[in-house]
N, C-alpha and C positions, 0 to 999 in steps of 0.2 A: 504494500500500500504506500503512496505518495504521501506527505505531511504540506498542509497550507499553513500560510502565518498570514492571520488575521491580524491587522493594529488597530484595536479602536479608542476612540478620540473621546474624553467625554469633556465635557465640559458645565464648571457647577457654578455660582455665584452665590458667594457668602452674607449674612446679614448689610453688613458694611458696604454691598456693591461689588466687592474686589471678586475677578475672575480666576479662578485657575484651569488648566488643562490638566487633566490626565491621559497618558497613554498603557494602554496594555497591550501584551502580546499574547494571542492565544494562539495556539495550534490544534491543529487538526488532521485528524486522518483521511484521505479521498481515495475510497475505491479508487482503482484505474478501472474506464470506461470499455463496457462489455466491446467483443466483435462488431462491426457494420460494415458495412455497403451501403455506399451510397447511389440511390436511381434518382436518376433524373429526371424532369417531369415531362422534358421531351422525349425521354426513353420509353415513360409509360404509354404517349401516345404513341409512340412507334410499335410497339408489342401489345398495342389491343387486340389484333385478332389473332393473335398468336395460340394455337391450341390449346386448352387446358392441360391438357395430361404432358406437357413439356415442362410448366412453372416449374414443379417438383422437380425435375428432371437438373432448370436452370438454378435455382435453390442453391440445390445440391454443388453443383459446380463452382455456383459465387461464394461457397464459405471457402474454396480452395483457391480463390482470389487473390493473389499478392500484395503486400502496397506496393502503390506508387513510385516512384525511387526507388525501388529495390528492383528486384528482377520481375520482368514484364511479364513471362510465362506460365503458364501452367501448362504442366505433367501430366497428359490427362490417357494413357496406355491402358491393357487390358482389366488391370487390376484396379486401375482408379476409377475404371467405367463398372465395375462391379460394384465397387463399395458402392459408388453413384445411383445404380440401382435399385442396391437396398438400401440406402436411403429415401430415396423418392418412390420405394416399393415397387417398382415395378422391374419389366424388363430390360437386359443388358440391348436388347435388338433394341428397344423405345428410345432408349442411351443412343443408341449408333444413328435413329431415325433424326431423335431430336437436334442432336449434333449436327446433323447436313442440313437441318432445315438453319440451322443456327448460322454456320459460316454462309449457306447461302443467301440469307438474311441479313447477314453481316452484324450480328451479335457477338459472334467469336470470330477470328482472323485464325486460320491455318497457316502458322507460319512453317513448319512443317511435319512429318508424321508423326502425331501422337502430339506437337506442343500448339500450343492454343496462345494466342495475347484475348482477351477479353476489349470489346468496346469502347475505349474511353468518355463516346459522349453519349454512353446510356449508363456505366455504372463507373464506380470510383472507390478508392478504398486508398485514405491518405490524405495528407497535406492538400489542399487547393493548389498551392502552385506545381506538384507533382504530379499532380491527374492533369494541368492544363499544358504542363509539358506535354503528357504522352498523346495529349489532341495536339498538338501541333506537331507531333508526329507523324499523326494520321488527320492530317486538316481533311484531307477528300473525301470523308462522310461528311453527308449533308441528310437528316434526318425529316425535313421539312417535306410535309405534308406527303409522305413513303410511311410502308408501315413492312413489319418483317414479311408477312405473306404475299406483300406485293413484290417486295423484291425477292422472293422465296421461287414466284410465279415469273420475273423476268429473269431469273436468272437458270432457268429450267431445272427444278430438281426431283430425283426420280419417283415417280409413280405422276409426277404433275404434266398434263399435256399444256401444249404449246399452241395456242390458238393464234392461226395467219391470217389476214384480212388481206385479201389482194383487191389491186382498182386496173380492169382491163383499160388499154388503150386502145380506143375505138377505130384510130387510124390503121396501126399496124395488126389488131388482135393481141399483142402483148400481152402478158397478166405481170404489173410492177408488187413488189411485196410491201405491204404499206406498215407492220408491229406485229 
């Protein structure tokens, strides 16, 4: 536990008018403050339609969240997608699903097999000036008015089909692909 020193001031005035000050010093013991993650409120709207049965899934993963300043990755291999599992109770395959929908979403960054960087401008864990480093990192997310399953859907991930909208050109019969 941490110790505060509190000084307080008091201040009396005697029949006569005359003032004195007193000072004391107390001390005190301050829990240190439990685990957090910090989301951000434009994280929550980015992960509205984000599936239920994944939360648990992310939960699980953001208590293995690094701070800031320190090392950016997480470990996230066979055996960390287990515990993950039973933690969020469910399945290791839910783990593997949730995962792709996640980097494809762009919740977690694959930086490479099996090491994860976690979001910067959805979640944070640390100093202010150490999470707005790791955004300026990664300035090229832009969260604004996207949400994970849309970019889940432009970024095609499996079992998601891929809807084309073509516009024939009438001179030639062409079909151009328009999204």
């Amino acid at each position: 536990m941490q110790k505060a020193n509190v000084v307080e001031t008091r201040k009396t005035v005697d029949e006569d008018g005359r003032e004195s000050v007193v000072y004391s010093n107390r001390w005190y013991r301050v829990k240190q403050e439990p685990p957090y993650i910090k989301l951000y409120l434009s994280g929550i709207e980015y992960m509205r339609d984000l599936p239920g049965s994944y939360y648990p899934v992310l939960m699980a993963l953001l208590k293995r969240l690094p701070w800031a300043g320190h090392e950016r990755t997480m470990v996230i291999n066979a055996g960390v997608k287990r515990m993950v599992a039973k933690e969020a109770g469910c399945s290791v395959g839910l783990v593997n699903n949730a995962m792709t929908v996640f980097v494809k979403g762009k919740v977690l960054f694959r930086l490479e097999r099996g090491v994860y960087a976690v979001n910067p401008f959805l979640f944070g864990k640390g100093e202010w000036i150490e999470v707005d480093k790791l955004r300026k990192e990664q300035s090229a997310f832009e969260a604004g008015g996207n949400s994970v399953m849309s970019e889940v859907r432009k970024n095609g991930a499996p079992g998601m089909q891929r809807i084309v909208m073509y516009r024939e050109d009438s001179e030639n019969g062409e079909k151009e692909e328009q999204g």
